[in-house]
C-alpha positions in Angstrom: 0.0 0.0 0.0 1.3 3.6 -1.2 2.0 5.9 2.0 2.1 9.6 1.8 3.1 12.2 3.9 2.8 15.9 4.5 4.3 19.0 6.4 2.0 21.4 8.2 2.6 24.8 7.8 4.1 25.3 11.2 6.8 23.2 10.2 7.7 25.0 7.2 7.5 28.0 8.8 10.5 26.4 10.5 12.2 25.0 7.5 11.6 27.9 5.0 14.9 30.1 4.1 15.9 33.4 2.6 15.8 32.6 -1.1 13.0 29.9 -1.1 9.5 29.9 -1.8 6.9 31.8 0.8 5.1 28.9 3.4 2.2 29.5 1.3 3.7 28.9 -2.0 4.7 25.8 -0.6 1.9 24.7 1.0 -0.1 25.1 -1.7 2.7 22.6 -4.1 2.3 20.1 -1.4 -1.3 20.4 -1.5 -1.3 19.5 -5.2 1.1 17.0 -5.1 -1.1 15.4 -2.5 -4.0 15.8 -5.0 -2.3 14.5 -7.7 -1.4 11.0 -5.5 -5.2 11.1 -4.4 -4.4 11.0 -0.7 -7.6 12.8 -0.4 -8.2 12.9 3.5 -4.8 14.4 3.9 -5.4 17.3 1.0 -8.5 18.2 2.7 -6.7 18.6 6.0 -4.0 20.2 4.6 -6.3 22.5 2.3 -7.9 23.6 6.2 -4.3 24.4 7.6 -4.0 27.0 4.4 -7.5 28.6 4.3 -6.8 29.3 8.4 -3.9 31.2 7.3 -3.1 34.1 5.3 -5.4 35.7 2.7 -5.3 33.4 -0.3 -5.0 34.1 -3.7 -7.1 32.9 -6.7 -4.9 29.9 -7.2 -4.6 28.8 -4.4 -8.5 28.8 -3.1 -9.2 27.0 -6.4 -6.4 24.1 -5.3 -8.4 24.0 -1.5 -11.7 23.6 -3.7 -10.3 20.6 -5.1 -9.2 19.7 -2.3 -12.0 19.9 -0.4 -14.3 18.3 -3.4 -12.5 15.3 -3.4 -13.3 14.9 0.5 -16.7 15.4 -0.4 -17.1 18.9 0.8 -19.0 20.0 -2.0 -21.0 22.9 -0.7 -17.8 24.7 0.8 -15.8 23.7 -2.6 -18.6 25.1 -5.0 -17.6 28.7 -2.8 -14.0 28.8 -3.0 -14.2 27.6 -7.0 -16.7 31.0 -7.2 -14.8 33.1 -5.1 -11.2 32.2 -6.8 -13.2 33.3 -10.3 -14.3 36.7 -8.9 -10.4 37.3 -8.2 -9.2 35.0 -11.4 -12.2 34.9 -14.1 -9.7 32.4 -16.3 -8.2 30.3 -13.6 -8.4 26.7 -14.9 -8.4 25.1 -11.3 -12.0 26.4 -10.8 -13.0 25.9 -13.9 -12.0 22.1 -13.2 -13.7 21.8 -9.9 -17.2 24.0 -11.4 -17.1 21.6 -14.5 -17.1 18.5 -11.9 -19.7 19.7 -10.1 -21.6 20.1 -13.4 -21.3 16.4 -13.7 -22.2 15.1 -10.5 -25.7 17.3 -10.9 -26.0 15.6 -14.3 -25.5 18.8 -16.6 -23.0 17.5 -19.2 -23.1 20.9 -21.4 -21.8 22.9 -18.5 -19.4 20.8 -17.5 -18.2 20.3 -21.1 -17.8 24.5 -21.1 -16.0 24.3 -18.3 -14.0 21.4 -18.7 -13.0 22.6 -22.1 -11.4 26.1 -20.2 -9.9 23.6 -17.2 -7.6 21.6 -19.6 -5.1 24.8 -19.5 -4.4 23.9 -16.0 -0.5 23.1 -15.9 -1.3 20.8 -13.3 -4.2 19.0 -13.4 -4.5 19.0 -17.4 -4.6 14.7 -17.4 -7.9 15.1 -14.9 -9.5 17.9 -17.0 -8.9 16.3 -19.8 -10.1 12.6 -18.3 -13.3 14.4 -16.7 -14.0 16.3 -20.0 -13.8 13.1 -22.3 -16.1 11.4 -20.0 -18.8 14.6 -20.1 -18.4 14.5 -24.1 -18.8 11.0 -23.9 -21.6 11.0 -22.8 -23.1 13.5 -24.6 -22.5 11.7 -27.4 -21.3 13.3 -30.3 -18.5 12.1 -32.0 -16.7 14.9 -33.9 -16.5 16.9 -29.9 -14.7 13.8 -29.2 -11.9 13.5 -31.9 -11.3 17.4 -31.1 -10.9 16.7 -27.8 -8.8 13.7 -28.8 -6.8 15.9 -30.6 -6.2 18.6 -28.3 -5.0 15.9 -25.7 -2.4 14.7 -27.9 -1.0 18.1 -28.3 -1.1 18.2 -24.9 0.9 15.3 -24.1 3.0 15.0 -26.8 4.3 19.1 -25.3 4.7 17.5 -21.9 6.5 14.1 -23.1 4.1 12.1 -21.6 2.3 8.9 -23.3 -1.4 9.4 -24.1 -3.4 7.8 -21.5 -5.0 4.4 -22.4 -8.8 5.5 -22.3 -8.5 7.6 -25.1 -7.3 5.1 -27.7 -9.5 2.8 -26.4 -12.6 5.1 -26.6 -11.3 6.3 -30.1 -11.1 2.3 -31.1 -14.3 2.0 -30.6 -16.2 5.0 -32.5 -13.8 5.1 -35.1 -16.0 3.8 -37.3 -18.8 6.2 -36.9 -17.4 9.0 -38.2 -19.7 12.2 -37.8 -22.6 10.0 -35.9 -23.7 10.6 -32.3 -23.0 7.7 -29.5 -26.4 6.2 -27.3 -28.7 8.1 -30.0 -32.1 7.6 -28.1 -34.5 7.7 -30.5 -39.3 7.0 -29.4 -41.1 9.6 -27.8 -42.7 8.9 -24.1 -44.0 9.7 -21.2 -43.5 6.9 -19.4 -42.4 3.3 -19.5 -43.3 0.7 -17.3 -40.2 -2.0 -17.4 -40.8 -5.0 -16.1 -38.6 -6.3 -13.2 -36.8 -9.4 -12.9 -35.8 -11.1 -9.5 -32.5 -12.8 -9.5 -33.1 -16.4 -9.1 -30.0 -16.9 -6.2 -31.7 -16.1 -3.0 -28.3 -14.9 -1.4 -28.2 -11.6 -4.0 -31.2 -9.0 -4.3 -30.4 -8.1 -7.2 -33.2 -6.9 -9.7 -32.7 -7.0 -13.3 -34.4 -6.0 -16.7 -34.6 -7.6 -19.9 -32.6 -5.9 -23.2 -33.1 -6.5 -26.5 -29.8 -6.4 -28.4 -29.0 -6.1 -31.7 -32.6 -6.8 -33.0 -32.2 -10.3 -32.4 -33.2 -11.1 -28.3 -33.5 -10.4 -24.8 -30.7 -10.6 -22.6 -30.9 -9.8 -18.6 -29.0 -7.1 -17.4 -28.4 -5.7 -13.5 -29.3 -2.8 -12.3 -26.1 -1.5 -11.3 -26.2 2.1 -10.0 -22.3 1.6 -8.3 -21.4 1.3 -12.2 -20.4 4.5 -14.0 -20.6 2.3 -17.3 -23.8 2.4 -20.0 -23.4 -1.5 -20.7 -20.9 -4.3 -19.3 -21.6 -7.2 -21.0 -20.5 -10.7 -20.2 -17.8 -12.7 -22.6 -20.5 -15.3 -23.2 -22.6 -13.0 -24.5 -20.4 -10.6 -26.5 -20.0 -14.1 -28.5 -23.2 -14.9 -29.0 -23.4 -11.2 -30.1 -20.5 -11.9 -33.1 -19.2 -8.5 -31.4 -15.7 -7.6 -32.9 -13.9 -6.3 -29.6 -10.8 -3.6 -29.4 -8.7 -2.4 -27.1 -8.0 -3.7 -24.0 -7.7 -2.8 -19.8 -8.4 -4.2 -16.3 -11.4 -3.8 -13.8 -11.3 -3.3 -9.9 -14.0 -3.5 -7.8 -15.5 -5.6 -5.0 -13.7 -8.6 -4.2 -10.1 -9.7 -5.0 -8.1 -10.0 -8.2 -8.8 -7.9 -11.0 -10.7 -8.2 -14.8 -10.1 -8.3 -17.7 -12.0 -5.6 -19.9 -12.3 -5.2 -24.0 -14.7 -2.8 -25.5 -16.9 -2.8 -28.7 -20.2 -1.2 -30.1 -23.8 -2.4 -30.4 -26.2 -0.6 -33.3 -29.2 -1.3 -31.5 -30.6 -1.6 -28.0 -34.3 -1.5 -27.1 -35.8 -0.7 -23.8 -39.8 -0.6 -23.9 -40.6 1.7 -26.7 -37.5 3.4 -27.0 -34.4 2.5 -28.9 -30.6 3.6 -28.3 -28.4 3.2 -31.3 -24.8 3.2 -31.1 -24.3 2.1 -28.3 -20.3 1.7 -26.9 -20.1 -1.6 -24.7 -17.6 -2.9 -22.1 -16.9 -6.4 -22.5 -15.8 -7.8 -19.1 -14.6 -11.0 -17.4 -16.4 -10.0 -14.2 -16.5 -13.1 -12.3 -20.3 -12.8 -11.4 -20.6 -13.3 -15.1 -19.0 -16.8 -15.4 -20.8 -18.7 -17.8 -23.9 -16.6 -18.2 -24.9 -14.7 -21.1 -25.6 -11.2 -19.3 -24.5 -8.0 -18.4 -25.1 -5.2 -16.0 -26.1 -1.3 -16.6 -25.0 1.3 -15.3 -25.5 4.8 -14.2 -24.4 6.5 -17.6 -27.7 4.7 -19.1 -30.2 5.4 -15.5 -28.8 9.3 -15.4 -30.8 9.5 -18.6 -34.2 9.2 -17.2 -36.1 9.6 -14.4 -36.0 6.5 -12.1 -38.6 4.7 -10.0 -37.8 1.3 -9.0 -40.5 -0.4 -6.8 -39.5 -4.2 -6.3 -43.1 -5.1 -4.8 -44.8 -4.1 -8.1 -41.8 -5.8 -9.8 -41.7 -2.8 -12.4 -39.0 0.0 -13.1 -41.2 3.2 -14.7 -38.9 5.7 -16.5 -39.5 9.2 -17.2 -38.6 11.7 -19.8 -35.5 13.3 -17.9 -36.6 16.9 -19.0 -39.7 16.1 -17.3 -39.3 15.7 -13.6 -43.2 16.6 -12.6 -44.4 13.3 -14.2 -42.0 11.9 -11.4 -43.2 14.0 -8.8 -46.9 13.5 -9.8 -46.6 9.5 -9.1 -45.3 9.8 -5.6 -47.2 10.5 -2.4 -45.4 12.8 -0.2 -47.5 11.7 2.7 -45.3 8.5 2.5 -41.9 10.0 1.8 -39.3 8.3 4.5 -36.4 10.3 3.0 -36.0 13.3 0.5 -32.3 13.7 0.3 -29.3 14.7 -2.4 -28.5 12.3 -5.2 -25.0 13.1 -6.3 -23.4 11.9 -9.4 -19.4 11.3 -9.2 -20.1 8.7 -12.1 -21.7 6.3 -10.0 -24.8 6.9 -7.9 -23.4 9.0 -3.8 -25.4 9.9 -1.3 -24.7 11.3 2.3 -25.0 9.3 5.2 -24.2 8.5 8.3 -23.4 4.7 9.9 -23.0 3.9 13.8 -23.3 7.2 15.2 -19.6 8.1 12.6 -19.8 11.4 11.2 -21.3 11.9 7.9 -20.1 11.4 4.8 -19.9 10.2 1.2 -21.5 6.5 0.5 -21.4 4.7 -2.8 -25.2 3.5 -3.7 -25.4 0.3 -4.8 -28.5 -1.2 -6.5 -26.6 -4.5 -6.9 -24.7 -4.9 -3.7 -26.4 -7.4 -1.0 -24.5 -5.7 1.5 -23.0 -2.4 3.0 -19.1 -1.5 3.0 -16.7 0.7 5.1 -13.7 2.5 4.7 -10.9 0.6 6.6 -9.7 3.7 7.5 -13.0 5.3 8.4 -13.9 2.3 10.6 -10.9 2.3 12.5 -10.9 6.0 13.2 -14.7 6.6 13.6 -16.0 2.9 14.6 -13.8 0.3 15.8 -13.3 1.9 19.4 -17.2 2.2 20.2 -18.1 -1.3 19.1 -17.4 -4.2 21.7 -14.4 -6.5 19.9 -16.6 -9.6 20.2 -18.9 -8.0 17.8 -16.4 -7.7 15.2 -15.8 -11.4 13.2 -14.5 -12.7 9.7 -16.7 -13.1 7.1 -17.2 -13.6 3.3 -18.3 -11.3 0.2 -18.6 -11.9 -2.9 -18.0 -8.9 -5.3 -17.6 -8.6 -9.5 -14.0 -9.3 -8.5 -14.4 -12.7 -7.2 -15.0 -13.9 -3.5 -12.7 -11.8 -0.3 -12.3 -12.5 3.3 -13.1 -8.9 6.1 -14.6 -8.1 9.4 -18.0 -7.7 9.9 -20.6 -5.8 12.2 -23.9 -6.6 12.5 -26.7 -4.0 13.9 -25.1 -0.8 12.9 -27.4 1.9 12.5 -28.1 4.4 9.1 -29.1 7.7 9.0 -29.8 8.9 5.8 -31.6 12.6 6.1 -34.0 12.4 9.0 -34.8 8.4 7.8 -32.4 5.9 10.6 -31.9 2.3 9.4 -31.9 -0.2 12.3 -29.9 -3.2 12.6 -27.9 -3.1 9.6 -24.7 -5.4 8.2 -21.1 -3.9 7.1 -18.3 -5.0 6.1 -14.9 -3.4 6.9 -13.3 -3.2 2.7 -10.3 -0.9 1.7 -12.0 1.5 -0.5 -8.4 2.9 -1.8 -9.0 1.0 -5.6 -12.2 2.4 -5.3 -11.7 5.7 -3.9 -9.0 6.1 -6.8 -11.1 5.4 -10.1 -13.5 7.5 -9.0 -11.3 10.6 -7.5 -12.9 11.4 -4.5 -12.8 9.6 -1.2 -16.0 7.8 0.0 -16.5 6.1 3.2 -18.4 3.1 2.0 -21.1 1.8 0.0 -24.6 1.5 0.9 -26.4 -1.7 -0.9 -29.9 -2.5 -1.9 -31.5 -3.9 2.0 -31.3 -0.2 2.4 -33.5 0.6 -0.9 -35.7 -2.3 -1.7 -38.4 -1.9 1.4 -39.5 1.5 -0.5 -40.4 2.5 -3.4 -36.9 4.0 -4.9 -37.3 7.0 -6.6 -33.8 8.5 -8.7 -35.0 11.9 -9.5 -31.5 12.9 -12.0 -32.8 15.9 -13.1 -32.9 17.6 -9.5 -30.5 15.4 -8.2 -32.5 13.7 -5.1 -33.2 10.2 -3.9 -36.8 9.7 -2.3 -37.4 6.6 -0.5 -41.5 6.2 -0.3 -43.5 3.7 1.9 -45.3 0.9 0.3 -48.4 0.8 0.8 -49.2 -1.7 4.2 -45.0 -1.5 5.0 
């Protein structure tokens, strides 16, 4: 495991001499080194230290925002991004941290004229330029993408650095549709009713809907809200598919050992009356996918609607994303257990708080059977308040393949106001994680947390309400 350290600026007051940089110069390189390495609790304390001090510059309270964002402080790091843009209206810092924020509230055309202004940043040009690939990506539209593609070379060849692996793949895969537009959705609705199906292993809650792929049958897919991916599908069935696959990398997730990943296109998918056409694909090893001919989606394809998911009715409705009153209209308020924000770092985060720990950032997993913790979180926050008999080994079993942790049973939840008795978590290291995603969550919430109530993803206003069946 990587270890990183950092000075306070007491200490270089101490260490500072004629002819070297100010404290707060240097503070502020340590700061984004530590950023850079994503030793994100320790930026955000260090990013405190500096804000205490001495008035700060533009630059520097755009550095803190990130900082702060990647600790999940996204309030206070929305302020300093602003404020560093009154003082700097160009700096590329803020316009990186604004143009995340963009994407975690699910506005890909601000974040895209952001990100494009953030890629100047001397520093943190490879995350600009990673976070604005993935915004265009998703919008879609090819030709934004080659520029971008472009650009980034430039950029890398200046700095002698190799071009990072995700754009060759991505360009592998929509090379050949020059001038088209990826996951064109194309039917008119106001609502579709898809029909649910129950995993048939009685250990995993997992709900699924049918596909239909490439004109030619259903396939069953989980609902995978922890997945920032449109499609994974299984080997099995990218075969059956006669899917020609390029490029090639490596997934971590739950679970030990790692993946193996190609990627390829589908023309067609269908989902109720709606149809999405050119669709990019992962193509993954995952080891919940041995021998089956399935898949998994993602939050890149849920962010595009409107989400109810009520596993008594066994139906997931969908709702034109522009139009979150036909959402609103179909739940009862009366019932509402918890109204509270739905953020988007790729995959699905919400707020919470577990055994009486202070609150923070919590994957939400639609797949996951079970609840995770931060190693590091539990032992500083948890461990010393729960009896040591209470801790014991135990089993998971993840997309990576089956792990040995500590569990706790009969932790409490909050989530808003709503308290969650009784509940299972495992201790995990959340560094793999934590690192894809960059930003530092304390865990992941699973689905015994969502399936008693009707689960409503509101993307468009970014909130999750949690409504009461009716006779729970």
């Amino acid at each position: 495991m990587k270890k990183y350290w950092w000075i306070t600026p007491l200490l270089l007051q101490v260490l500072v001499f004629p002819g070297q940089p100010p404290v707060h110069q240097t503070g502020v390189t340590r700061l984004e080194q530590l950023v850079l390495a994503d030793s994100f609790l320790e930026a955000g304390k260090l990013a405190a230290e500096i804000l205490a001090g001495s008035t700060a510059d533009a630059r520097t309270l755009a550095v803190c925002g990130l900082a702060y964002l990647k600790t999940g402080r996204i309030a206070e790091a929305e302020a300093l991004f602003e404020k560093a843009l009154e003082l700097a209206p160009d700096n590329p810092e803020a316009h990186l941290g604004l143009g995340r924020i963009a994407r975690i509230r699910n506005d890909p055309d601000e974040a895209i004229r952001r990100l494009h202004r953030a890629v100047r940043s001397e520093v943190f040009y490879g995350e600009a330029f990673y976070q604005l690939w993935r915004a265009a990506w998703g919008n879609g539209r090819v030709c934004d993408l080659s520029d971008i593609y472009e650009r980034a070379e430039e950029c890398y060849r200046r700095k002698s650095r190799p071009l990072p692996s995700w754009f060759t793949n991505g360009m592998s895969q929509i090379g050949r549709i020059p001038g088209g537009r990826l996951f064109q959705m194309e039917g008119r609705f106001d609502h579709l009713a898809v029909p649910l199906v129950e995993n048939p292993d009685p250990r995993s809650r997992i709900r699924m809907i049918a596909l239909r792929l490439e004109g030619r049958g259903e396939y069953l897919f989980d609902i995978d809200s922890a997945s920032a991916d449109f499609l994974t599908l299984s080997p099995l069935l990218a075969e059956e598919l006669g899917l020609a696959l390029t490029g090639s990398s490596t997934a971590s997730g739950v679970g030990s050992g790692e993946a193996s990943v190609r990627f390829s296109m589908l023309d067609k998918v269908e989902l109720g009356g709606i149809v999405f056409r050119n669709v990019p694909v992962m193509v993954s090893d995952l080891h919940t996918f041995k021998g089956l001919k399935k898949g998994l989606l993602g939050t890149a394809l849920l962010k595009r609607f409107n989400v109810t998911i009520d596993v008594g009715r066994k139906v997931m409705d969908l709702y034109p994303l522009d139009r979150p009153d036909l959402l609103a209209a179909r739940i009862d308020r009366s019932a509402v257990a918890a109204d509270v924000p739905l953020y988007l770092f790729d995959a699905t985060v919400v707020e919470a708080s577990v055994g009486g720990a202070p609150a923070a950032l919590y994957i939400l997993d639609s797949a996951a059977a079970t609840n995770l913790v931060d190693e590091t979180f539990f032992k500083d926050h948890l461990k010393p308040k729960i009896e040591p008999a209470r801790i014991v080994r135990s089993g998971i079993q993840g997309a990576g393949g089956a792990q040995y942790v500590n569990r706790v049973d009969g932790l409490p939840v909050a989530l808003g106001t709503l308290v969650f008795e009784g509940q299972t978590f495992h201790e995990f290291p959340m560094g793999v994680l934590n690192t894809i995603g960059g930003r530092y969550l304390a865990g992941l919430l699973g689905n015994p947390l969502l399936w008693p109530y009707r689960v409503h993803m509101d993307f468009r206003n970014g909130r999750l309400v949690l409504e009461k069946r009716s006779g729970s």
